[in-house]
NUMIDO-267525 format. One line per 8 residues: number of its first residue (from 1); their letters; for each residue x, y, z of C-alpha. Coordinates in steps of 0.05 Angstrom, whole numbers, plus 5000, padded with zeros to 4 digits. Each point is the difference from the previous one (the first is absolute). Example, Ala and Ser with C-alpha at 12.3 -4.5 7.8 and 13.67 -1.06 7.14 Angstrom:
BEGIN
1) as) 5246,4910,5156 | 5027,5069,4987
END
This chain:
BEGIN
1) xxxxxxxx) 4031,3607,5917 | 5058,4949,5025 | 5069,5006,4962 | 4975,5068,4959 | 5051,5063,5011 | 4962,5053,4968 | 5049,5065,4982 | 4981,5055,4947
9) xxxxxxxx) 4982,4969,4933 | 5022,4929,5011 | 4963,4945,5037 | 5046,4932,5013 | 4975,4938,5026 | 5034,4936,5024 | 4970,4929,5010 | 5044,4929,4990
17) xxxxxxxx) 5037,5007,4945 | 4976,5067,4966 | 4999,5065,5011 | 4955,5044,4953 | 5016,5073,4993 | 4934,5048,4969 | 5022,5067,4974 | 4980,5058,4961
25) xxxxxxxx) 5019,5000,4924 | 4965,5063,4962 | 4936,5029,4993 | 4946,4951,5017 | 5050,4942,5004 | 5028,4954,5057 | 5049,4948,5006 | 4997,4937,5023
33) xxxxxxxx) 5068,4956,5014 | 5012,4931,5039 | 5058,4975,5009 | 5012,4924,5018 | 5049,4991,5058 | 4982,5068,5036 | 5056,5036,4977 | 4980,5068,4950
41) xxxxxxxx) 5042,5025,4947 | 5000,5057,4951 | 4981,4977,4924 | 4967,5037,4953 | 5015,4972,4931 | 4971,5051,4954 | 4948,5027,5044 | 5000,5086,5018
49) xxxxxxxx) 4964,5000,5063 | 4985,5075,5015 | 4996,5035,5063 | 4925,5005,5029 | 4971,5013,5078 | 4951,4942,5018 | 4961,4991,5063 | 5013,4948,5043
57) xxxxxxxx) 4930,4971,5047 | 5019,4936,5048 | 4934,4974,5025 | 4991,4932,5032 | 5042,4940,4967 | 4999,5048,4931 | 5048,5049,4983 | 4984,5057,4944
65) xxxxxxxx) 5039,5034,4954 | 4956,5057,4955 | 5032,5035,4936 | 4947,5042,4962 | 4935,4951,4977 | 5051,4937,5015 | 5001,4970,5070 | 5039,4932,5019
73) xxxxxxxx) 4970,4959,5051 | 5051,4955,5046 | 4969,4948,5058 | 5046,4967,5048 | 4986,4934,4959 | 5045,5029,4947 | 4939,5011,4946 | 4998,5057,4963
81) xxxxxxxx) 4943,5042,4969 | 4999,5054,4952 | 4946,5058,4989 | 4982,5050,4945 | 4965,5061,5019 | 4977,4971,5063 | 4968,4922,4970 | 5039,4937,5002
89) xxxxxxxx) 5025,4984,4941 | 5060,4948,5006 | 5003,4959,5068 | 5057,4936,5005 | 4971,4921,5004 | 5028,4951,5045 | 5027,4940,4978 | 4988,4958,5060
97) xxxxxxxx) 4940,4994,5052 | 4991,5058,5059 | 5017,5055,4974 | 5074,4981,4994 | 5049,4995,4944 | 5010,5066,4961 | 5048,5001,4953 | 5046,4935,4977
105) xxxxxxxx) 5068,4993,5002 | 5041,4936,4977 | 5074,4994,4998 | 5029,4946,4952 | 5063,4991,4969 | 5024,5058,5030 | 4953,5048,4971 | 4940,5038,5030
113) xxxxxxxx) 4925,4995,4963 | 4952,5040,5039 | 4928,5015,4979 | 4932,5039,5025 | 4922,4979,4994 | 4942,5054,4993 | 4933,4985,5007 | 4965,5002,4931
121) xxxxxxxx) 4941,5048,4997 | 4933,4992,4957 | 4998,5048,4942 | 5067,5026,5003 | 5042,5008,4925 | 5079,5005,4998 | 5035,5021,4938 | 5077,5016,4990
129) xxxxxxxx) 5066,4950,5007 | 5025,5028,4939 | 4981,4963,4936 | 4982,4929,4989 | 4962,4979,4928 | 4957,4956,5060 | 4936,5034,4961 | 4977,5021,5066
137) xxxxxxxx) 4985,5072,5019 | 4978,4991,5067 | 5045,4959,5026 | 4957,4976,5069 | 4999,4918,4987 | 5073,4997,4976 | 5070,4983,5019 | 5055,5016,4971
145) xxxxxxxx) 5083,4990,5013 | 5041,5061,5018 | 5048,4996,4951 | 5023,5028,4933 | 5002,4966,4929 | 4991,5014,4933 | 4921,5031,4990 | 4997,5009,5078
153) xxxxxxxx) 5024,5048,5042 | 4981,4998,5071 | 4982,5070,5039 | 4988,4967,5067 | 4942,5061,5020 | 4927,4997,4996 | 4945,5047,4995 | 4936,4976,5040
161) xxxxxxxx) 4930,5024,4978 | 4982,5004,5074 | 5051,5065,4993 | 5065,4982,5020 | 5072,4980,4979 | 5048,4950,5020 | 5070,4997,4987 | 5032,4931,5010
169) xxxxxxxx) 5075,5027,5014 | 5040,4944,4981 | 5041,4986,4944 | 4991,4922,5015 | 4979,4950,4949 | 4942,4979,5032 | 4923,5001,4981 | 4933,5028,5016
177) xxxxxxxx) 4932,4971,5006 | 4945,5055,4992 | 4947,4930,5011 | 4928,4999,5021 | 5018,4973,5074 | 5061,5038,5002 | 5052,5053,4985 | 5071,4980,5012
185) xxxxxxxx) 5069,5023,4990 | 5058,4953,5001 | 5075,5009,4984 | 5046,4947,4996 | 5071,5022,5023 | 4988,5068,5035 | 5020,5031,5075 | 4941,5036,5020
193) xxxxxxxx) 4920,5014,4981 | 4993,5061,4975 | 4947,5029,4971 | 4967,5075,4990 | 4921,5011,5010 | 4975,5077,4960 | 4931,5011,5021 | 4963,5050,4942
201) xxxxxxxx) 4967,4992,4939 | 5041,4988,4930 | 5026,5076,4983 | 5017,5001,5080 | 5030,4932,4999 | 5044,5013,4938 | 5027,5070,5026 | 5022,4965,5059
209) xxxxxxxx) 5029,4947,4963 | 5048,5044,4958 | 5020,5034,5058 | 5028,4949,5034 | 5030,4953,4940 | 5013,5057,4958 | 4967,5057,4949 | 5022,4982,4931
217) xxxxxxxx) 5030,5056,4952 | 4955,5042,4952 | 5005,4953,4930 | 5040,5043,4959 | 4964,5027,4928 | 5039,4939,4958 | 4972,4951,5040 | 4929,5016,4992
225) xxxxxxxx) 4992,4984,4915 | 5004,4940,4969 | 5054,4951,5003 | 5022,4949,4939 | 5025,4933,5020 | 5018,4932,4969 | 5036,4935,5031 | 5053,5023,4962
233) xxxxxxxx) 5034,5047,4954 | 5059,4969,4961 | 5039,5053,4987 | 5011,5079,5004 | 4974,5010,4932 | 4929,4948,5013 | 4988,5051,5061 | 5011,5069,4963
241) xxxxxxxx) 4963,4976,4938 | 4931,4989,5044 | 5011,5071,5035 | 5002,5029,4942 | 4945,4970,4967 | 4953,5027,5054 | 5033,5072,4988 | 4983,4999,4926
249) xxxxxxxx) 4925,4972,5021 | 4997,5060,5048 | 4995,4952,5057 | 5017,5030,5067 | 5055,4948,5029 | 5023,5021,5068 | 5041,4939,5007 | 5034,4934,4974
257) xxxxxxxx) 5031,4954,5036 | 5062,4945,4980 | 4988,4934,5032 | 5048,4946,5017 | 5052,4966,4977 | 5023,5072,4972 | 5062,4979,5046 | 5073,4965,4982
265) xxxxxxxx) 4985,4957,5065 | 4946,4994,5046 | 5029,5038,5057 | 5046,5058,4946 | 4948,5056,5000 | 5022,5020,4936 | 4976,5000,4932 | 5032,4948,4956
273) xxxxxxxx) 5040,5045,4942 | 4988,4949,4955 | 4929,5018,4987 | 4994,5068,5038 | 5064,5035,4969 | 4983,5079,5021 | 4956,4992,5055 | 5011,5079,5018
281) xxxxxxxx) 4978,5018,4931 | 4938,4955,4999 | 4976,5043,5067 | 5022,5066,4971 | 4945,4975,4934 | 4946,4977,5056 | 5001,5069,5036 | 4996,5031,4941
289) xxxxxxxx) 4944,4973,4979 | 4972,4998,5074 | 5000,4936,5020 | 5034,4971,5063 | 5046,4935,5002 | 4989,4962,5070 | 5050,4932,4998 | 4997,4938,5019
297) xxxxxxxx) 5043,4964,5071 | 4983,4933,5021 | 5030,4983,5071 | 5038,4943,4972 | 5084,4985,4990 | 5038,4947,4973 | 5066,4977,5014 | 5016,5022,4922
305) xxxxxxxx) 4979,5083,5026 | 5059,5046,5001 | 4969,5019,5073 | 4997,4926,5029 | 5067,4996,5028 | 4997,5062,5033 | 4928,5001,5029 | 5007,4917,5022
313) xxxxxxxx) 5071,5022,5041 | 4961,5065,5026 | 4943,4972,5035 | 4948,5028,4950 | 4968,4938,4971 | 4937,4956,5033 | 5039,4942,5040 | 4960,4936,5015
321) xxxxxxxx) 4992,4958,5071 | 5023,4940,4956 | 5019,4988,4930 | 5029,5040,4949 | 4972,5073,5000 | 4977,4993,4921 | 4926,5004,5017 | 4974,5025,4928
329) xxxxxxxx) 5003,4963,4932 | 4995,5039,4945 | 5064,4981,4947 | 5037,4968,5045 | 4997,5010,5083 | 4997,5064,5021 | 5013,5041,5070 | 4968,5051,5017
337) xxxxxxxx) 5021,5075,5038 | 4979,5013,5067 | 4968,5068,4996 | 4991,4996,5084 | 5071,5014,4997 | 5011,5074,4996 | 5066,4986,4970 | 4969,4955,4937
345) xxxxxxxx) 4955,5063,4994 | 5055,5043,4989 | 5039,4965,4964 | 4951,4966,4948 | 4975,5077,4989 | 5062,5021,4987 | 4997,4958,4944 | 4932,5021,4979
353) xxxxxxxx) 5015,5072,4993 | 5066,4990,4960 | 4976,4952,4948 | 4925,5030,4995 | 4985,5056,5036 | 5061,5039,4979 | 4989,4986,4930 | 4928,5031,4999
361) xxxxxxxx) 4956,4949,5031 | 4946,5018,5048 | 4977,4947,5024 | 4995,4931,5039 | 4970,4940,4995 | 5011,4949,5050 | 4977,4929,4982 | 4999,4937,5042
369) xxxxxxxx) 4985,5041,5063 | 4972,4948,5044 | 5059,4982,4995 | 4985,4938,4952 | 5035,4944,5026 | 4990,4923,4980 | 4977,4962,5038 | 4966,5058,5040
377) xxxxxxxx) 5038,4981,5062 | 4999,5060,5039 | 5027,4967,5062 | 5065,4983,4958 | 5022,5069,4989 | 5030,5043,5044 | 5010,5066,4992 | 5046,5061,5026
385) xxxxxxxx) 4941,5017,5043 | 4979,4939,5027 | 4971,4930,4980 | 4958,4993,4944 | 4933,4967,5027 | 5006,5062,5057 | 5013,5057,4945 | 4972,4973,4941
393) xxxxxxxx) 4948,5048,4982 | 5048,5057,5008 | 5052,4976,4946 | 4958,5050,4942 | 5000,5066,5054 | 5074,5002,5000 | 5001,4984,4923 | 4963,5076,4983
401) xxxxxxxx) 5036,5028,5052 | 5068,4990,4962 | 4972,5042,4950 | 4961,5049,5040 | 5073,5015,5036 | 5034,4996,4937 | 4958,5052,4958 | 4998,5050,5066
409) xxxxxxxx) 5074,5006,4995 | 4979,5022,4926 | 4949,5045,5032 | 4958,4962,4957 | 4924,4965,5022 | 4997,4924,4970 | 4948,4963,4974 | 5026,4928,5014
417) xxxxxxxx) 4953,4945,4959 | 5013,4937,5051 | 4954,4935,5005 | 5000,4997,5076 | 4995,5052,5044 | 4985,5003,5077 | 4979,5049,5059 | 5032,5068,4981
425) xxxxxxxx) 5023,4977,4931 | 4951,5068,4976 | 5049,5048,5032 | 5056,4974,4947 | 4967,5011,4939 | 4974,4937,4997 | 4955,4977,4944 | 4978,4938,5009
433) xxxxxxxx) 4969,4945,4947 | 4974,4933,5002 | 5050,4962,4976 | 4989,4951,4937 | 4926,4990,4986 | 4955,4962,4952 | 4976,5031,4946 | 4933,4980,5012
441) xxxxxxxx) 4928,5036,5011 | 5002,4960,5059 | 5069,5031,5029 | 4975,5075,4975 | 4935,4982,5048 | 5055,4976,5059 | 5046,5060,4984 | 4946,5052,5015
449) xxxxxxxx) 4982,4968,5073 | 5072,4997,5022 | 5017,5069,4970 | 4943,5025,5050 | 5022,4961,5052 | 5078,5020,4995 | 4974,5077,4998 | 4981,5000,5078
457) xxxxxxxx) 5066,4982,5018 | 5034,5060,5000 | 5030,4992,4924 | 4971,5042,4955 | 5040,4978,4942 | 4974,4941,4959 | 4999,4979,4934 | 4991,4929,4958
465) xxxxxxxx) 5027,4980,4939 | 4956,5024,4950 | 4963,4933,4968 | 5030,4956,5058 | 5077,4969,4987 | 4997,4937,4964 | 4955,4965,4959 | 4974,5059,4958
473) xxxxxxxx) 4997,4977,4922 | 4993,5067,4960 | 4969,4969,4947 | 4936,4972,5029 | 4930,5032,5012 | 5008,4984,5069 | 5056,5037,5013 | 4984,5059,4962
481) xxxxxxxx) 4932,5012,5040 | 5042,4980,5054 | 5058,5062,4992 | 4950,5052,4992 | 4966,4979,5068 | 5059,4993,5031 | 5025,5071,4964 | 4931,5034,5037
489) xxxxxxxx) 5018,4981,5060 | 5073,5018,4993 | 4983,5070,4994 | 4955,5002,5057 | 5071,4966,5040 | 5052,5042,5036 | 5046,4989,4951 | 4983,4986,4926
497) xxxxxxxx) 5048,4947,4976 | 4996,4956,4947 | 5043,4939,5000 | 4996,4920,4993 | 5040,4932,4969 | 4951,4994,4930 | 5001,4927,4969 | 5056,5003,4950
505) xxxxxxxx) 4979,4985,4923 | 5067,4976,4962 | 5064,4992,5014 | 5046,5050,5044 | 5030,5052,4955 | 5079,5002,5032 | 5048,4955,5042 | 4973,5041,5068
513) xxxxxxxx) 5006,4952,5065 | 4920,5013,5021 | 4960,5026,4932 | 4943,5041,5002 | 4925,4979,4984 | 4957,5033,4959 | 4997,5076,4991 | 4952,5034,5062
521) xxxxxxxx) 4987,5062,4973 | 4934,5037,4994 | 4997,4986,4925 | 5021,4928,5006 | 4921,4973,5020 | 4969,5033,4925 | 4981,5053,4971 | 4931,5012,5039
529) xxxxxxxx) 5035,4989,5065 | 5060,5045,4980 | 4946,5061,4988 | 4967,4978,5077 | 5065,4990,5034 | 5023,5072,4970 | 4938,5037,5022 | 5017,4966,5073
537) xxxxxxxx) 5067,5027,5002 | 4975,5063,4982 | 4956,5004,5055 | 5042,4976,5050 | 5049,5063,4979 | 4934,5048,5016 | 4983,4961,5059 | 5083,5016,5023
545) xxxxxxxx) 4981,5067,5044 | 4945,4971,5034 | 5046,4939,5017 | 5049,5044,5017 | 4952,5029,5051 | 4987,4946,5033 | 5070,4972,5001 | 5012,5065,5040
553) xxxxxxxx) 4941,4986,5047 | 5030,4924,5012 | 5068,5032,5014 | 4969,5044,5053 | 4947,4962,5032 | 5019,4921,4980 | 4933,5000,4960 | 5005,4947,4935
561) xxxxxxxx) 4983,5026,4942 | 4963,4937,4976 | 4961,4980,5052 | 4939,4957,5031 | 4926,5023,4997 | 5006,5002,5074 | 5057,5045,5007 | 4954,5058,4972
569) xxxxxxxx) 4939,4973,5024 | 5009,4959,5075 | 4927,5016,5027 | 4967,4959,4940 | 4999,4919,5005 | 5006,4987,4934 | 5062,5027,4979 | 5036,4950,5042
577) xxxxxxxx) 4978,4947,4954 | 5026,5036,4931 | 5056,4966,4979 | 4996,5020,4926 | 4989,5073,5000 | 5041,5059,5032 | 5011,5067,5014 | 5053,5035,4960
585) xxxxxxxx) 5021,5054,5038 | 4941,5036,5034 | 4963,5023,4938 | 4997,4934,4944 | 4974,4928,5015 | 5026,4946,4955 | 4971,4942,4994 | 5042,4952,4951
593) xxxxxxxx) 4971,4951,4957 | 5030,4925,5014 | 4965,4948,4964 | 5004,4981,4933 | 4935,5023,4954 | 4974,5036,5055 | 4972,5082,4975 | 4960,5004,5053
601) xxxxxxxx) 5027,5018,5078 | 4958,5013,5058 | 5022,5051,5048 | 4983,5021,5061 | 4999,5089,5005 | 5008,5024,5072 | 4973,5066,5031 | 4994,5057,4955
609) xxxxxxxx) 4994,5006,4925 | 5041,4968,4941 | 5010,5013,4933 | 5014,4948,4958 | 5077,5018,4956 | 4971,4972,4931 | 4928,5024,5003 | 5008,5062,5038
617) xxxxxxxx) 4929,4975,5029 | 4985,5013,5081 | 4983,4938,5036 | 4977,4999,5075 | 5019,4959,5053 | 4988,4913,5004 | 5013,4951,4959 | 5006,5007,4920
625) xxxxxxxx) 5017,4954,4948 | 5047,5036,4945 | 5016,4991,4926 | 5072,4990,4980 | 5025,4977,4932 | 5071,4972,4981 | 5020,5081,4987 | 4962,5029,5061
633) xxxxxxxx) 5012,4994,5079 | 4956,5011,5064 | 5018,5064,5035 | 4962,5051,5031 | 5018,5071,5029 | 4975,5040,5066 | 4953,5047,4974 | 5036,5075,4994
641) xxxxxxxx) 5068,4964,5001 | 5042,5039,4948 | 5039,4932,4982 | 4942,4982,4960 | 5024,5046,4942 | 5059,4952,4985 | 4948,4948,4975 | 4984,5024,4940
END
């Protein structure tokens, strides 16, 4: 083929204005770059590619490149095709007539958008780009921006039922149609295309996946209980008085967390002494009693911070292409750090560890990931790394990784809570959640598609807030039913944290600059519910080894722990259309209740027999409508599966 030089592992091609490089990228994976202008250069971002030998065919106008089941396709036209175990599975789409026009470039303002068209293919699901409350759990028919903000969090990867996975490596804003006439990736200010194709099924694609973005750490044992959360708590003594309430209730708390506004100033990491006076003692208590404290850092800083000065004249703050660079309102303007910057890392950590973590904290959370900025601007920022609409997805990877690098000079494994993550955000410690929900059936219903949808993507640490973030009145029937739903499938989560903004009844108790709403404890929704909520904590502490197991298993192999039907089960049709069920590790399915009234749940049982948690009765394969009151779930377990003891 014309303009191809072929040499061992690498195939480059030039035409006007592009030159496209294919190359090997891990086990069943190639990679696919084209660069506008016909000049190559080495970018990454956070992708590992790994070493792998691939065959190389030239045969007419087509060039070949062969890595395990995946094979790329090149013609002289430029048009590329992809194949999985030997069937074509993605092939590009001209924009214009005869045969011409692959891939779109368009230079404006200085900046470079570029985008590329796949044909779309009858019958084939995608699931993945992190989570969206869109409702949707296949996600073929939709579009959706590339971009972060609070509730979404954007994974640019998809898994393809036709048994494949495509990495769109590009930290761009940008979007991506997954539509009925076509499949298209677009980025708005970027150099180069750049995408990965990994031919196999889900367990083969997600191995792959971790090997090359990164294998997260084994959760440590804290992690894995259940976590108590409210918007806020006022003061040291409001925080110790709730952990020790669940130790005289014999109530397993693995963790509590302090939220905002803890702080002097946005931008201090520090408790304010004024209402946490002994914050080493108040850890020394928690341990004692066995519960972890993990505290509160938003990305923020004011002008008022004792750090301003010295971070603005430093280079470690988010500068702007025009305007002033307060791009958050939150009490006044606000800055905000620019983790990209290895130096900000440093230094804000520094910070971290002598005001928390040296005084017995253990761990983060990192709020206002995205980052949040107002208005959502991207192309206004511009950080140490590059501008904002180019790198604006990677803003949340370089936020865990300040505490990843921070805690390994501890010789210490984090588990960073952050809103936002991105590609290789799992190797940090990241645990991600979906930002500031509803507390509605509705959202509980959206919450379990996106939580399946953000487990393909290579992060197998997830969690929501625990009767959705605002909205939530504890006093109302609604409410109440709604908690103990939302409580079910909480335990059947990653993580098990509780946490939400409840509609304050009376005044604020104390002069406090943001008060707290109502009490969000398990005995804060009645008496019944404090008896079902219990019993579901309880559980979820029996449940901990097999968890454990499995967070092992997603360590090693890059296998989720909650998970689609398909993952477990990619020969059979219909579990590619099961948006409200799951596997929980390899032995339980869940299947959470998400309406309001509803006791009955129909639920689809793959190969193999089931036994049904509450019931203890065997069911067979198909289709089976199931009977859950207010103080019972769905679950069943893998018949012989020792983790069915824990339901007792």
């Amino acid at each position: 083929m014309r303009n191809t030089i072929i040499e061992k592992n690498r195939i480059t091609f030039t035409r006007a204005n592009e030159l496209v490089r294919i190359t090997p990228c891990g086990k069943n994976a190639l990679r696919f770059e084209a660069f506008p202008g016909g000049r190559a250069y080495d970018e990454n971002f956070t992708l590992m590619p790994r070493e792998a030998n691939a065959e190389i065919e030239e045969r007419g106008y087509c060039v070949f490149m062969e890595n395990g089941s995946a094979k790329l396709q090149l013609e002289e036209s430029g048009k590329v095709t992809a194949y999985s175990g030997g069937r074509a599975v993605l092939e590009e789409m001209p924009e214009l007539a005869f045969n011409s026009g692959y891939r779109h470039y368009e230079r404006k303002n200085g900046s470079l958008s570029a985008r590329i068209t796949f044909k779309s293919r009858e019958g084939e699901h995608f699931y993945g780009l992190g989570h969206e409350a869109s409702g949707k759990f296949d996600l073929k028919g939709c579009s959706f921006d590339l971009r972060h903000v609070n509730a979404k969090c954007t994974i640019p990867f998809v898994y393809s039922s036709l048994g494949y996975g495509f990495i769109w490596n590009n930290p761009a804003v940008g979007t991506v149609e997954l539509s009925e006439n076509r499949t298209r990736w677009s980025a708005g200010s970027t150099g180069k295309i750049d995408f990965v194709f990994i031919a196999g099924n889900p367990m083969e694609v997600s191995e792959t996946l971790a090997d090359i973005t990164g294998h997260a750490p084994v959760m440590p044992h804290w992690a894995t209980g259940f976590w108590q959360s409210r918007l806020r708590y006022e003061t040291q003594e409001d925080l110790l008085e709730v952990a020790r309430r669940y130790k005289e209730e014999n109530i397993p708390l693995s963790v509590i967390i302090c939220d905002y506004f803890h702080w002097t100033e946005q931008g201090d990491y520090k408790f304010d002494p004024r209402y946490w006076p002994d914050v080493k003692a108040m850890t020394d208590e928690l341990h004692a009693m066995g519960t972890k404290l993990v505290v509160s850092m938003w990305p923020t800083i004011n002008e008022k911070s004792e750090n301003y000065s010295f971070m603005r004249d430093n280079n470690m703050l988010i500068k702007t292409q025009s305007g002033s660079d307060r791009v958050f309102d939150f009490y006044g303007p606000q800055a905000e750090i620019d983790v990209t910057n290895p130096a900000t890392r440093k230094f804000v950590f520094s910070k971290l560890r002598e005001n928390y973590l040296d005084r017995g904290v253990d761990g983060l959370w990192f709020d206002e990931a995205e980052p949040e900025i107002h208005p959502e601007d991207f192309h206004n920022l511009i950080f140490h790394i590059g501008k904002g609409d180019e790198y604006g997805l990677i803003y949340p990877y370089y936020y865990s990784k300040m505490a990843y690098d921070g805690f390994a000079e501890m010789g210490e494994t984090p588990v960073v809570l952050t809103r936002a993550a991105y590609l290789g955000s799992q190797q940090f410690g990241a645990l991600v959640w979906s930002g500031d929900i509803p507390s509605t059936f509705e959202s509980l219903a959206a919450q379990v598609k996106a939580g399946l949808n953000m487990s393909v993507c290579g992060i197998p640490w997830w969690n929501t807030d625990i009767g959705g973030f605002w909205g939530g009145d504890t006093e109302s029937d609604e409410f109440r039913e709604l908690i103990v739903r939302w409580f079910q499938y909480g335990v059947f989560s990653p993580v098990m944290r509780l946490h939400g903004n409840r509609n304050r009844h009376g005044e604020k108790k104390r002069d406090v600059k943001e008060p707290s709403g109502d009490p969000n404890e398990i005995w804060s929704f009645g008496e019944r519910n404090f008896a079902v909520l219990k019993d579901l904590v309880l559980l979820r502490e029996r449940l901990r080894p097999y968890i454990e197991k499995h967070m092992e298993i997603a360590a090693e192999k890059g296998y989720p722990v909650m998970r689609p039907m398909f993952f477990d089960y990619p020969g059979d049709e219909i579990c590619y259309t099961l948006g409200e069920q799951y596997m929980f590790g390899s032995d339980i399915l869940f299947a959470p209740v998400v309406n309001r009234g509803q006791t009955l749940k129909d639920v689809y049982l793959s190969a193999g027999e089931w036994v049904h948690t509450g019931t203890k009765e065997t069911y067979a394969p198909g289709w089976h409508t199931v009977k859950a009151e207010i103080d019972s779930f769905v679950a069943f377990v893998r018949k012989g599966a020792k983790v069915l003891d824990c339901f007792a």
